[in-house]
N, CA and C of each residue as an Amber inpcrd file, in Angstrom:
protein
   462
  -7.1830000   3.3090000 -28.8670000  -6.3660000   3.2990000 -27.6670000
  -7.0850000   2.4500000 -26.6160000  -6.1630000   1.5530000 -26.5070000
  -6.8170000   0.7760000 -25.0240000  -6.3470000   0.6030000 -23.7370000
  -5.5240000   1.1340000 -23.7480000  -4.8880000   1.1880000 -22.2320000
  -3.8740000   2.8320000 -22.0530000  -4.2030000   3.2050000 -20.6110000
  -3.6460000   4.7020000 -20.3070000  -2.9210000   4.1270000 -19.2550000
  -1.7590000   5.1820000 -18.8500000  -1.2570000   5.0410000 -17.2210000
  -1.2160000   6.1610000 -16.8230000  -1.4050000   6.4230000 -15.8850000
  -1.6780000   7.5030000 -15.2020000  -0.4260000   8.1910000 -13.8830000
   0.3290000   8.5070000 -13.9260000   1.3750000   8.3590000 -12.9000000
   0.8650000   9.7060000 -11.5370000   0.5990000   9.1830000 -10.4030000
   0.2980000   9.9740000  -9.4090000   1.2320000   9.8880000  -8.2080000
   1.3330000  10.7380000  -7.4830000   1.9880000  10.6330000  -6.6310000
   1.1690000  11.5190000  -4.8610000   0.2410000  11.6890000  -5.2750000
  -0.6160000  12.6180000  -4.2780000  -0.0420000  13.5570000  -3.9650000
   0.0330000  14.6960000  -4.8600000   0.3380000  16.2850000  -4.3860000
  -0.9620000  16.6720000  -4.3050000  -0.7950000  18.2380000  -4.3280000
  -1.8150000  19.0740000  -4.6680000  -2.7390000  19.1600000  -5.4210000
  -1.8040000  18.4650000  -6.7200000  -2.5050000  18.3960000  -7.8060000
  -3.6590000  17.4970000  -8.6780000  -3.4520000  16.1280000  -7.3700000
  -4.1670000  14.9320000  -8.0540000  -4.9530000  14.7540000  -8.3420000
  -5.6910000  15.5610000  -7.9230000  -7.4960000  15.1690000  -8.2670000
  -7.6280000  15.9050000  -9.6330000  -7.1830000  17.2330000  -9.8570000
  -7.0830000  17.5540000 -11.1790000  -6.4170000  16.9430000 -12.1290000
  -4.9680000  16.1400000 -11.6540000  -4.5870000  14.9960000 -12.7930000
  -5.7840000  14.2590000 -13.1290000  -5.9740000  13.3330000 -11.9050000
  -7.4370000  11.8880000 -12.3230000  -8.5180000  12.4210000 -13.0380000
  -9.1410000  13.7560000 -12.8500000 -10.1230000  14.5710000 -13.7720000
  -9.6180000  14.4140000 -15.1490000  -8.5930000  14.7860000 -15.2100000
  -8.3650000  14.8410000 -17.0220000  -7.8250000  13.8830000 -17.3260000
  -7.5990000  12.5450000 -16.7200000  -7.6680000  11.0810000 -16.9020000
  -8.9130000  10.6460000 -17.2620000  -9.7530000  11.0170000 -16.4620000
 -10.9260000  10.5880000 -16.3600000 -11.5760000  10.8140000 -17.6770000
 -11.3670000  11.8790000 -17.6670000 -12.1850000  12.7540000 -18.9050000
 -11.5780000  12.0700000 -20.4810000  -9.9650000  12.0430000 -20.6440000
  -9.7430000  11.4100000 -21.8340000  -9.5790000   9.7820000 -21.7630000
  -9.9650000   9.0480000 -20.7200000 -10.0930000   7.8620000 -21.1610000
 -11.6170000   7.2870000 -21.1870000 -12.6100000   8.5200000 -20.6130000
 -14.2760000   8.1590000 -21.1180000 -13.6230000   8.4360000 -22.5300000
 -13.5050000   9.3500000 -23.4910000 -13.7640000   9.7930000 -24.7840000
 -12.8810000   8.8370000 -25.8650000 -12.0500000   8.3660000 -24.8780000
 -11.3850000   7.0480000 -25.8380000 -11.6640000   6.0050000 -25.3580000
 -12.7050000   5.6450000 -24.7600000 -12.9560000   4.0080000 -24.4940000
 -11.9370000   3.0510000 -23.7890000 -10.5100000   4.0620000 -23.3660000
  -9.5160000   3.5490000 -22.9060000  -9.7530000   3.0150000 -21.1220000
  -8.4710000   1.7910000 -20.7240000  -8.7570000   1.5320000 -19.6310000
  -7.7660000   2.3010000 -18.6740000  -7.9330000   2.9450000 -17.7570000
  -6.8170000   3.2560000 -16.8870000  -6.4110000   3.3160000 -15.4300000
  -4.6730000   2.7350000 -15.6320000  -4.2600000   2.0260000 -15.1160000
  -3.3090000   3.1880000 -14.3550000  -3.8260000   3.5270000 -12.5290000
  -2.9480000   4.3670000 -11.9950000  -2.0510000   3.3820000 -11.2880000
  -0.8510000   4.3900000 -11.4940000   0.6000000   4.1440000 -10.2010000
   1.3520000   5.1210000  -9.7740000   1.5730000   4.5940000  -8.3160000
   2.0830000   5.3940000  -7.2060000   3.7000000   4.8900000  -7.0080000
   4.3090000   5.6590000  -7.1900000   5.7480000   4.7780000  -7.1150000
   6.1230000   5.2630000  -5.5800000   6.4300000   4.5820000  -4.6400000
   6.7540000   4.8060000  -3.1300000   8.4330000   4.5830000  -2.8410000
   9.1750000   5.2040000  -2.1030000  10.2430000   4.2390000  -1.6410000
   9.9600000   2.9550000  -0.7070000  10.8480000   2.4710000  -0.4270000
  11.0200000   0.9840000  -0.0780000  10.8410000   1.3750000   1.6400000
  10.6010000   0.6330000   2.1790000  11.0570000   0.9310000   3.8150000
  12.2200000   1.5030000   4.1360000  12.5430000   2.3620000   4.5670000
  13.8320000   3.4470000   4.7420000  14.5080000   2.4860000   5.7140000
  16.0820000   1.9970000   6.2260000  16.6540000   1.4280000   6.6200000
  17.7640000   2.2370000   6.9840000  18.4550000   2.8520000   6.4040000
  19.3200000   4.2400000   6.7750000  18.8350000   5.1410000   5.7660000
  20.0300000   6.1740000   6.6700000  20.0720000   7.5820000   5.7880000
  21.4020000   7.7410000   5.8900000  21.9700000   8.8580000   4.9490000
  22.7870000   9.4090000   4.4160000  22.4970000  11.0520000   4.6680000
  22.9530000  11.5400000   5.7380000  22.6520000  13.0060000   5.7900000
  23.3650000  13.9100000   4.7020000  24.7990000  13.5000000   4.3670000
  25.1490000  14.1560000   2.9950000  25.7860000  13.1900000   2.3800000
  26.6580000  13.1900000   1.4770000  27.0390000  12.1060000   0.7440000
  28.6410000  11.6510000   1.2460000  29.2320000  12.6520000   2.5800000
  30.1400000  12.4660000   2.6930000  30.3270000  12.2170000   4.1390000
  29.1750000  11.7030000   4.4050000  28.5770000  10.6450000   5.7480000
  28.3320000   9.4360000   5.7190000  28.5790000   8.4720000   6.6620000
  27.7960000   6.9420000   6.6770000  26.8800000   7.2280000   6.8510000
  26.2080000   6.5440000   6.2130000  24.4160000   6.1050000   6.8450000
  24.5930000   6.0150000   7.7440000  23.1780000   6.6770000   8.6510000
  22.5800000   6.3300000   9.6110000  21.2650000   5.4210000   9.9600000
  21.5230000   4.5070000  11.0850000  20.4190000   4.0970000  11.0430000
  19.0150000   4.7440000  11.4610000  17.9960000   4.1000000  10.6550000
  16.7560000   4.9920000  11.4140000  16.0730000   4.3960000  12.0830000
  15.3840000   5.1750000  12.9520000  14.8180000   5.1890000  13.5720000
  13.3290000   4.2870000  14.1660000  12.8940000   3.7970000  14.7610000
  11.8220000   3.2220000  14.9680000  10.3790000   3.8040000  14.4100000
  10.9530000   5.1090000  14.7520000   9.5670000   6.0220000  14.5380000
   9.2900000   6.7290000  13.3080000  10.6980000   6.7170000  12.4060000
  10.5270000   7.2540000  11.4210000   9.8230000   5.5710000  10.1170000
  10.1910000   4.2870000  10.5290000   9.6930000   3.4310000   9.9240000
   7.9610000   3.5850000  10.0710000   7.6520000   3.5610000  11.2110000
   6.1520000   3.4940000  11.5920000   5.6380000   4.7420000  10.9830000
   6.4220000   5.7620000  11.0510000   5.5030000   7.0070000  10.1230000
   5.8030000   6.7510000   8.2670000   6.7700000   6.1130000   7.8220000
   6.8330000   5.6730000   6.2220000   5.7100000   4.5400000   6.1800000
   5.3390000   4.0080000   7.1980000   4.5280000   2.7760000   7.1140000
   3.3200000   3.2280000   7.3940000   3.0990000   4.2580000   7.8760000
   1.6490000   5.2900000   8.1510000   0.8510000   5.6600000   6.9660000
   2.3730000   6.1730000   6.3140000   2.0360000   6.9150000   5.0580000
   1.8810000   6.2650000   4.0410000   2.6250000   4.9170000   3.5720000
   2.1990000   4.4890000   2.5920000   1.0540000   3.4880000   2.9150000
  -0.1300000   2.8840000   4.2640000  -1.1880000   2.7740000   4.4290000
  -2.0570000   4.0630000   3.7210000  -1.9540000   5.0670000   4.0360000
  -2.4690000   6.1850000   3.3590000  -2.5820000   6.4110000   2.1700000
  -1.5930000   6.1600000   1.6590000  -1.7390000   6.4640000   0.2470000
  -2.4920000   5.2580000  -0.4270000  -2.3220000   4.0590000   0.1390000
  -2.9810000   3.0640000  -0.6430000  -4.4360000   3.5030000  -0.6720000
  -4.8230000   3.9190000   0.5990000  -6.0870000   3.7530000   1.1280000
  -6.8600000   5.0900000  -0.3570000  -6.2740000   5.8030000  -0.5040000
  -6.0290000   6.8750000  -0.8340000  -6.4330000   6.3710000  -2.6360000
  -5.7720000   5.7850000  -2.8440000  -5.8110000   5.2620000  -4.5750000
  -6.9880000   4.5880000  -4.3600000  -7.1810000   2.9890000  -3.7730000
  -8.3880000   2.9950000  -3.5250000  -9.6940000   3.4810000  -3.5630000
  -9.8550000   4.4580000  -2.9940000 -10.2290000   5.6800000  -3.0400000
 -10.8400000   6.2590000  -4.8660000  -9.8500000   6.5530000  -5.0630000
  -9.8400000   6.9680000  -6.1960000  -9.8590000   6.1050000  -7.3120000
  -9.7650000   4.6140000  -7.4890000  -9.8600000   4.0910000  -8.1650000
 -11.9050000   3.6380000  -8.4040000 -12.0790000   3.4540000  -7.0290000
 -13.4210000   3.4350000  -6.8770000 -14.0190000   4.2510000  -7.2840000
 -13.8930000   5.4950000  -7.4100000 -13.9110000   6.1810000  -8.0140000
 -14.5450000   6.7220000  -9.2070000 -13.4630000   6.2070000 -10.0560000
 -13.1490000   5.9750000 -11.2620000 -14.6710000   4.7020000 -12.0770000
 -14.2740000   3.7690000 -11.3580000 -14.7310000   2.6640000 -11.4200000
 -16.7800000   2.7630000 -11.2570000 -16.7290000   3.6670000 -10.4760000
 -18.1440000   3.9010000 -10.4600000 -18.9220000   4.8570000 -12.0920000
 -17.8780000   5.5080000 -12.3060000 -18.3630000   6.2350000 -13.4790000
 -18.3840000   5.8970000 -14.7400000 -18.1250000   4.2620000 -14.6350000
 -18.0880000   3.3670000 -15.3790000 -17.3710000   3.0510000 -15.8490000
 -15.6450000   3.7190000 -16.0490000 -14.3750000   3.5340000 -16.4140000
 -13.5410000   1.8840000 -16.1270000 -13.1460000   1.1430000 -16.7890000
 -12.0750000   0.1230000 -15.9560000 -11.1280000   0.6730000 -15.7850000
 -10.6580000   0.6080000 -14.3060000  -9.8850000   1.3160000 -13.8030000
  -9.1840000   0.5080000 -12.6400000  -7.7540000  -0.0940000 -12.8440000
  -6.6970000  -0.4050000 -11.5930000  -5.5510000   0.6430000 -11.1670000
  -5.4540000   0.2660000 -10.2760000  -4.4910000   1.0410000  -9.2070000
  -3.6450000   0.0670000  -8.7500000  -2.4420000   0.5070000  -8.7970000
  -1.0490000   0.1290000  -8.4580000  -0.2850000   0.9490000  -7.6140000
   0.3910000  -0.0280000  -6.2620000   1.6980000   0.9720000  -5.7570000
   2.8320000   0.1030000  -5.7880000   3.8570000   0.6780000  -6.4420000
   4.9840000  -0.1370000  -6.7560000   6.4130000   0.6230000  -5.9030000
   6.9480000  -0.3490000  -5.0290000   8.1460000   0.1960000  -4.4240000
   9.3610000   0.6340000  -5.7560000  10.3990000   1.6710000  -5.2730000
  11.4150000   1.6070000  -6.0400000  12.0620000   3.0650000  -5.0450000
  13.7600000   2.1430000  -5.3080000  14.5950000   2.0920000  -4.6920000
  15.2480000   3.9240000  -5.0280000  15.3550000   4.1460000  -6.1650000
  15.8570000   5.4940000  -6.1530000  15.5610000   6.2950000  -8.0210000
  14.9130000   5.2090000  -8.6390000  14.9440000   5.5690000 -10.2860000
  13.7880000   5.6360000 -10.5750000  12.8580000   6.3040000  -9.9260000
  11.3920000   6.7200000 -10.2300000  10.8530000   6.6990000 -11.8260000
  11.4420000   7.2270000 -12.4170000  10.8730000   7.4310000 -14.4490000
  11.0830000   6.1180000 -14.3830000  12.0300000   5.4840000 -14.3450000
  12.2200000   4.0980000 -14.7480000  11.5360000   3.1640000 -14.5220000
  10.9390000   2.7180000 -12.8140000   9.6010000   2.7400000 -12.1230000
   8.3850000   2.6810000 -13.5560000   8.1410000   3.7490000 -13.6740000
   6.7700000   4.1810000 -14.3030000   7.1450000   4.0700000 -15.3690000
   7.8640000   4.4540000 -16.3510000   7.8220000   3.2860000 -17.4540000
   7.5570000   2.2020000 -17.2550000   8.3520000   1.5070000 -16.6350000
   8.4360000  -0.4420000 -16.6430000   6.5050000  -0.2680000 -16.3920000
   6.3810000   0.1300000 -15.9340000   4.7990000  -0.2930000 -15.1420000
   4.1050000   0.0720000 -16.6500000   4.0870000   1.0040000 -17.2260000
   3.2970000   1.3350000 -18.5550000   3.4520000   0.4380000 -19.0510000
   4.7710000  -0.0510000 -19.4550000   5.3540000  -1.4940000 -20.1260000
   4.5320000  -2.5680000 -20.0980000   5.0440000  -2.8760000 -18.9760000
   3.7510000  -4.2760000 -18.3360000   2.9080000  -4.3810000 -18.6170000
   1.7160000  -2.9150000 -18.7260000   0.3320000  -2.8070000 -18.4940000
  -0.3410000  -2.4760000 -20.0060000   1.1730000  -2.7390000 -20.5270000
   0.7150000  -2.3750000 -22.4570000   0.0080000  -0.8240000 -23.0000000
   0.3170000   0.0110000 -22.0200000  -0.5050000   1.2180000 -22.2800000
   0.2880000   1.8440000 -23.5050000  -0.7050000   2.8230000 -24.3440000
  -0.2330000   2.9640000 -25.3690000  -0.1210000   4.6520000 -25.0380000
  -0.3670000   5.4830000 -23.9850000  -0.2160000   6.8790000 -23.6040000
   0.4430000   6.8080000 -22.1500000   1.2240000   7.6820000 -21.5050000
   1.6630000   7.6990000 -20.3840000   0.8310000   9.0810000 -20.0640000
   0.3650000   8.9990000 -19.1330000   0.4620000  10.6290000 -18.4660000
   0.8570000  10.9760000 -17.1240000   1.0840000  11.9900000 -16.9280000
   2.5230000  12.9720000 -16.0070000   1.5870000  14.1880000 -15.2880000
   1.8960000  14.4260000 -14.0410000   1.5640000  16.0520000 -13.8690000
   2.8090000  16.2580000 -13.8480000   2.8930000  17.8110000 -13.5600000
   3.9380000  18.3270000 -13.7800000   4.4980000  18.7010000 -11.8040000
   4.9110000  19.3720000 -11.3340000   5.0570000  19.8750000  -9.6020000
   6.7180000  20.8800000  -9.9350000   6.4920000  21.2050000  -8.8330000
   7.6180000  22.3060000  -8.4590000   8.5890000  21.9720000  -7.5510000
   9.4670000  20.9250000  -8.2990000  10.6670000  20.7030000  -7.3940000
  11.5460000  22.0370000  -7.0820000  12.3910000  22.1960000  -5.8660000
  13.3470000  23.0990000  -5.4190000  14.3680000  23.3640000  -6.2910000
  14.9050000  24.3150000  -6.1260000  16.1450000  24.5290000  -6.6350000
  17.4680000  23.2100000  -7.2200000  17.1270000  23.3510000  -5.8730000
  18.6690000  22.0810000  -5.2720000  17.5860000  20.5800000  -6.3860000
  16.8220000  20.2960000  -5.9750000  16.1460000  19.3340000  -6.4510000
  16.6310000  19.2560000  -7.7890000  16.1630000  20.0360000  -8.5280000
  16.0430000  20.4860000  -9.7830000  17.3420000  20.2200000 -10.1220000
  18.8380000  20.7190000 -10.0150000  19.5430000  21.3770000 -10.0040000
  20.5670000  19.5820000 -10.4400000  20.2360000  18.8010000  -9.0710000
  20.6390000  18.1230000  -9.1720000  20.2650000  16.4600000  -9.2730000
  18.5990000  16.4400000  -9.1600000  18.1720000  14.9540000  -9.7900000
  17.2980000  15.5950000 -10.5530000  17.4810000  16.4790000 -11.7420000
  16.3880000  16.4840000 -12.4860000  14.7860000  16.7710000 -12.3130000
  14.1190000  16.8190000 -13.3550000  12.7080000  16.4380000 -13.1410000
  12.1180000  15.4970000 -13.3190000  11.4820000  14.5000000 -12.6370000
  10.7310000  13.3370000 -13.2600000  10.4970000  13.0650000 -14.6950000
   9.4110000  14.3900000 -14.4780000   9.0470000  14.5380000 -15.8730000
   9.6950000  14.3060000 -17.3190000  10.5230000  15.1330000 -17.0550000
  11.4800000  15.5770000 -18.4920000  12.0000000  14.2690000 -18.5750000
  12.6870000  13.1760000 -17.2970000  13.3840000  12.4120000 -17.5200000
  12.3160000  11.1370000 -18.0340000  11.1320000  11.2450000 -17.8270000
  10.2000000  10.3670000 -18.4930000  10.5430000  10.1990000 -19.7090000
   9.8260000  11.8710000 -20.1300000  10.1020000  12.3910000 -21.6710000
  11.1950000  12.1280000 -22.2950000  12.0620000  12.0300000 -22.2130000
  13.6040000  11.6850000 -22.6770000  13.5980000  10.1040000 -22.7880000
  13.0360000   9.0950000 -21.7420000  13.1750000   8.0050000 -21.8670000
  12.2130000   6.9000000 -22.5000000  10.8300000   7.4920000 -23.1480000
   9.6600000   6.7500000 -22.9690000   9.8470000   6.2350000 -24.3250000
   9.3120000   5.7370000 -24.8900000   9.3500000   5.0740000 -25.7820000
   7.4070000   4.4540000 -26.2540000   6.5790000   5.3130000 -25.7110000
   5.1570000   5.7300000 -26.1810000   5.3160000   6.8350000 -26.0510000
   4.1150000   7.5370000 -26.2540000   3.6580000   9.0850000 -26.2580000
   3.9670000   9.8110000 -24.6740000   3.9120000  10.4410000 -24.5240000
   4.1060000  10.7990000 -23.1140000   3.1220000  12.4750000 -23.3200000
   1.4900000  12.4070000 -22.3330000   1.1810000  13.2860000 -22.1650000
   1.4370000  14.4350000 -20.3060000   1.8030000  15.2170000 -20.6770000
   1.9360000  16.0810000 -19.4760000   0.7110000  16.8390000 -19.0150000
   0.2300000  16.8170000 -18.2600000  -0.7480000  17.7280000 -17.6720000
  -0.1090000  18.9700000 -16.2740000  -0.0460000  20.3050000 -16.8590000
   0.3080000  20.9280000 -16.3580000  -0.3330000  21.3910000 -15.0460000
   0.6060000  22.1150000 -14.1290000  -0.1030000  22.3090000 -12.8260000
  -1.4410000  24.0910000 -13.0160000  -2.1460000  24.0890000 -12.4270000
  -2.8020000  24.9060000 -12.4790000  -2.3470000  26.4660000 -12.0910000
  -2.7750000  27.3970000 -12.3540000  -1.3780000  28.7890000 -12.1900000
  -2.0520000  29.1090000 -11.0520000  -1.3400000  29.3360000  -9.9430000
  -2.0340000  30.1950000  -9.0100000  -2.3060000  32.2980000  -8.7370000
């Protein structure tokens, strides 16, 4: 195995994802390759589906633009990381518009990885209910292995 992807998104859980990244791509000599899938700069909203968009706000751009400084800074971070413990290790943040699995496939694609890995998180009800789980919809679509790393029980 020579190439992993790692799909993060900075919950709770990340540092325990990158740990057991870490851990199975020392023991396979593999390289790995994290990504952050972000939305795009927000331009409107849609409060329900049976509303026009609204436009947003000044302040809500400068805080999406806060945050995804952060998060870069953030992978960075963690890629260095990585990179110190002797691993080859890149980091990626890739915009996308509303089809996240799809996102992170294409990027595994690209990057020729021959394992995907996933945490798992606790979408809402409503979430759940009605866009699915990332996850599962990975699993359903991947076309390599797809490993899950579950969330820790509290």
């Amino acid at each position: 195995m020579k190439n992993l992807a790692l799909a993060i998104d900075f919950n709770e859980e990340t540092d325990d994802i990158v740990s057991f990244a870490q851990e199975l791509a020392h023991s396979t000599g593999a390289a790995l390759h994290l990504v952050h899938i972000f939305p795009p700069e927000p331009e409107t909203i849609a409060l329900t589906p049976y509303v026009y968009p609204m436009p947003i706000g000044i302040e809500e751009v400068q805080a999406h633009d806060e945050l995804i400084k952060a998060e870069r800074e953030d992978l960075i971070a963690i890629v260095d990381r990585l990179k110190s413990s002797g691993l080859e290790a890149t980091g990626h943040m890739k915009p996308s518009q509303l089809d996240i699995p799809a996102a992170i496939l294409d990027f595994a694609s690209e990057e020729k990885c021959e394992l995907l890995l996933i945490g798992t998180h606790r979408p809402g009800r409503l979430e759940r209910l009605v866009l699915g789980s990332t996850t599962e919809s990975i699993i359903r679509k991947a076309d390599i292995p797809v490993l899950v790393i579950p969330r820790h029980k509290e």
